[in-house]
C-alpha positions as a Markdown table, in Angstrom:
| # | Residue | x | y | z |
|---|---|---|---|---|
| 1 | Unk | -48.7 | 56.5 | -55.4 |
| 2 | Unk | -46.0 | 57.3 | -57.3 |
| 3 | Unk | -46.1 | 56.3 | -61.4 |
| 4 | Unk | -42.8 | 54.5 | -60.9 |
| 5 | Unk | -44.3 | 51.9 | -58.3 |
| 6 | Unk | -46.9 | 51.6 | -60.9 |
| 7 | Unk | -44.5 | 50.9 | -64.0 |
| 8 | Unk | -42.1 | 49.1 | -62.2 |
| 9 | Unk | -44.5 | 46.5 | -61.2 |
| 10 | Unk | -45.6 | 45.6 | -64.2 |
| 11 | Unk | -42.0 | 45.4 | -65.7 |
| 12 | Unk | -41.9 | 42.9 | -63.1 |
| 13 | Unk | -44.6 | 40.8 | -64.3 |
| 14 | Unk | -43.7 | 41.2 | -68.1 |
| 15 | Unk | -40.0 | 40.0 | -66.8 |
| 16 | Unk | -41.4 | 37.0 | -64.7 |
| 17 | Unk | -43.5 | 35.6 | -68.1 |
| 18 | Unk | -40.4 | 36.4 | -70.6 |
| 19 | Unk | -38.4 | 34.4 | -68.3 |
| 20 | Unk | -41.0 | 31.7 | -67.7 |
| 21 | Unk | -41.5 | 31.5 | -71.6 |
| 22 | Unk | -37.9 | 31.7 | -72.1 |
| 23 | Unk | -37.4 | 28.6 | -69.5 |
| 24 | Unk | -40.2 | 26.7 | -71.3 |
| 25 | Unk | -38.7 | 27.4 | -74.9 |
| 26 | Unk | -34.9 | 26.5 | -73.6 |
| 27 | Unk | -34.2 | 30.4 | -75.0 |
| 28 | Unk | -31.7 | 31.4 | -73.0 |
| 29 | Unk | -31.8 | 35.1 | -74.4 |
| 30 | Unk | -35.2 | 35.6 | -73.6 |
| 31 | Unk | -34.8 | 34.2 | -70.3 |
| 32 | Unk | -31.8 | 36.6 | -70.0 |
| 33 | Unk | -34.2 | 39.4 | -71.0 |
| 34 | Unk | -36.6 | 38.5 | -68.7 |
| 35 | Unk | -34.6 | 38.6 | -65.8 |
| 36 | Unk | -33.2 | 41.7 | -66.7 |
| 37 | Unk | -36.3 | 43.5 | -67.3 |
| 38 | Unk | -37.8 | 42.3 | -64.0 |
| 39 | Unk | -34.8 | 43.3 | -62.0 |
| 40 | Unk | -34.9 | 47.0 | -64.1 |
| 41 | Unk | -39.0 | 46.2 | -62.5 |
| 42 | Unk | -37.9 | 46.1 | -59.2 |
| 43 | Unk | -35.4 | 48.9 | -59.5 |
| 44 | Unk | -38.1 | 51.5 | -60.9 |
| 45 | Unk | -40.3 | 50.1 | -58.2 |
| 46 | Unk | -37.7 | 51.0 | -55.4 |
| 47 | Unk | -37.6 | 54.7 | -56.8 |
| 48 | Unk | -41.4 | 55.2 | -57.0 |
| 49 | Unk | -41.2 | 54.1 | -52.9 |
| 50 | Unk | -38.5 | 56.2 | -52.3 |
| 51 | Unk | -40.5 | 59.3 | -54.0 |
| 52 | Unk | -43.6 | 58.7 | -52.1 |
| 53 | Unk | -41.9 | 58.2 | -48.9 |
| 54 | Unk | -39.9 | 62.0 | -49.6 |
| 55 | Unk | -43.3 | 63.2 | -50.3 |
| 56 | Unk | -45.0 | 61.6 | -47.1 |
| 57 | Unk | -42.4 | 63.4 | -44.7 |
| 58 | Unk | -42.8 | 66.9 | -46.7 |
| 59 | Unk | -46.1 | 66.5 | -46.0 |
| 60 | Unk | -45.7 | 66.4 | -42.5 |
């Protein structure tokens, strides 16, 4: 498994609770930030696929 899956994931879950707490608190910033970071999350995640699936068909 590629480290990028690994990271991206847990952008994604530190995005999700910055936006929840940012939702909760009326911040809008930190919701802002939150959102942000989990899409970057999802992004990094998406690469980290991408790698294993290139490595997958070398090893082939």
């Amino acid at each position: 498994m590629d480290k990028n899956r690994i990271d991206g994931a847990a952008k994604q879950v530190k995005g999700t609770i910055k936006e929840a707490i940012g939702k909760v608190t009326g911040d809008r910033a930190t919701q802002a930030e939150g959102v942000a970071e989990k899409t970057a999350g999802k992004v990094q995640e998406n690469v980290g696929k991408a790698a294993d699936a290139v490595k997958d068909k070398l090893k082939k």
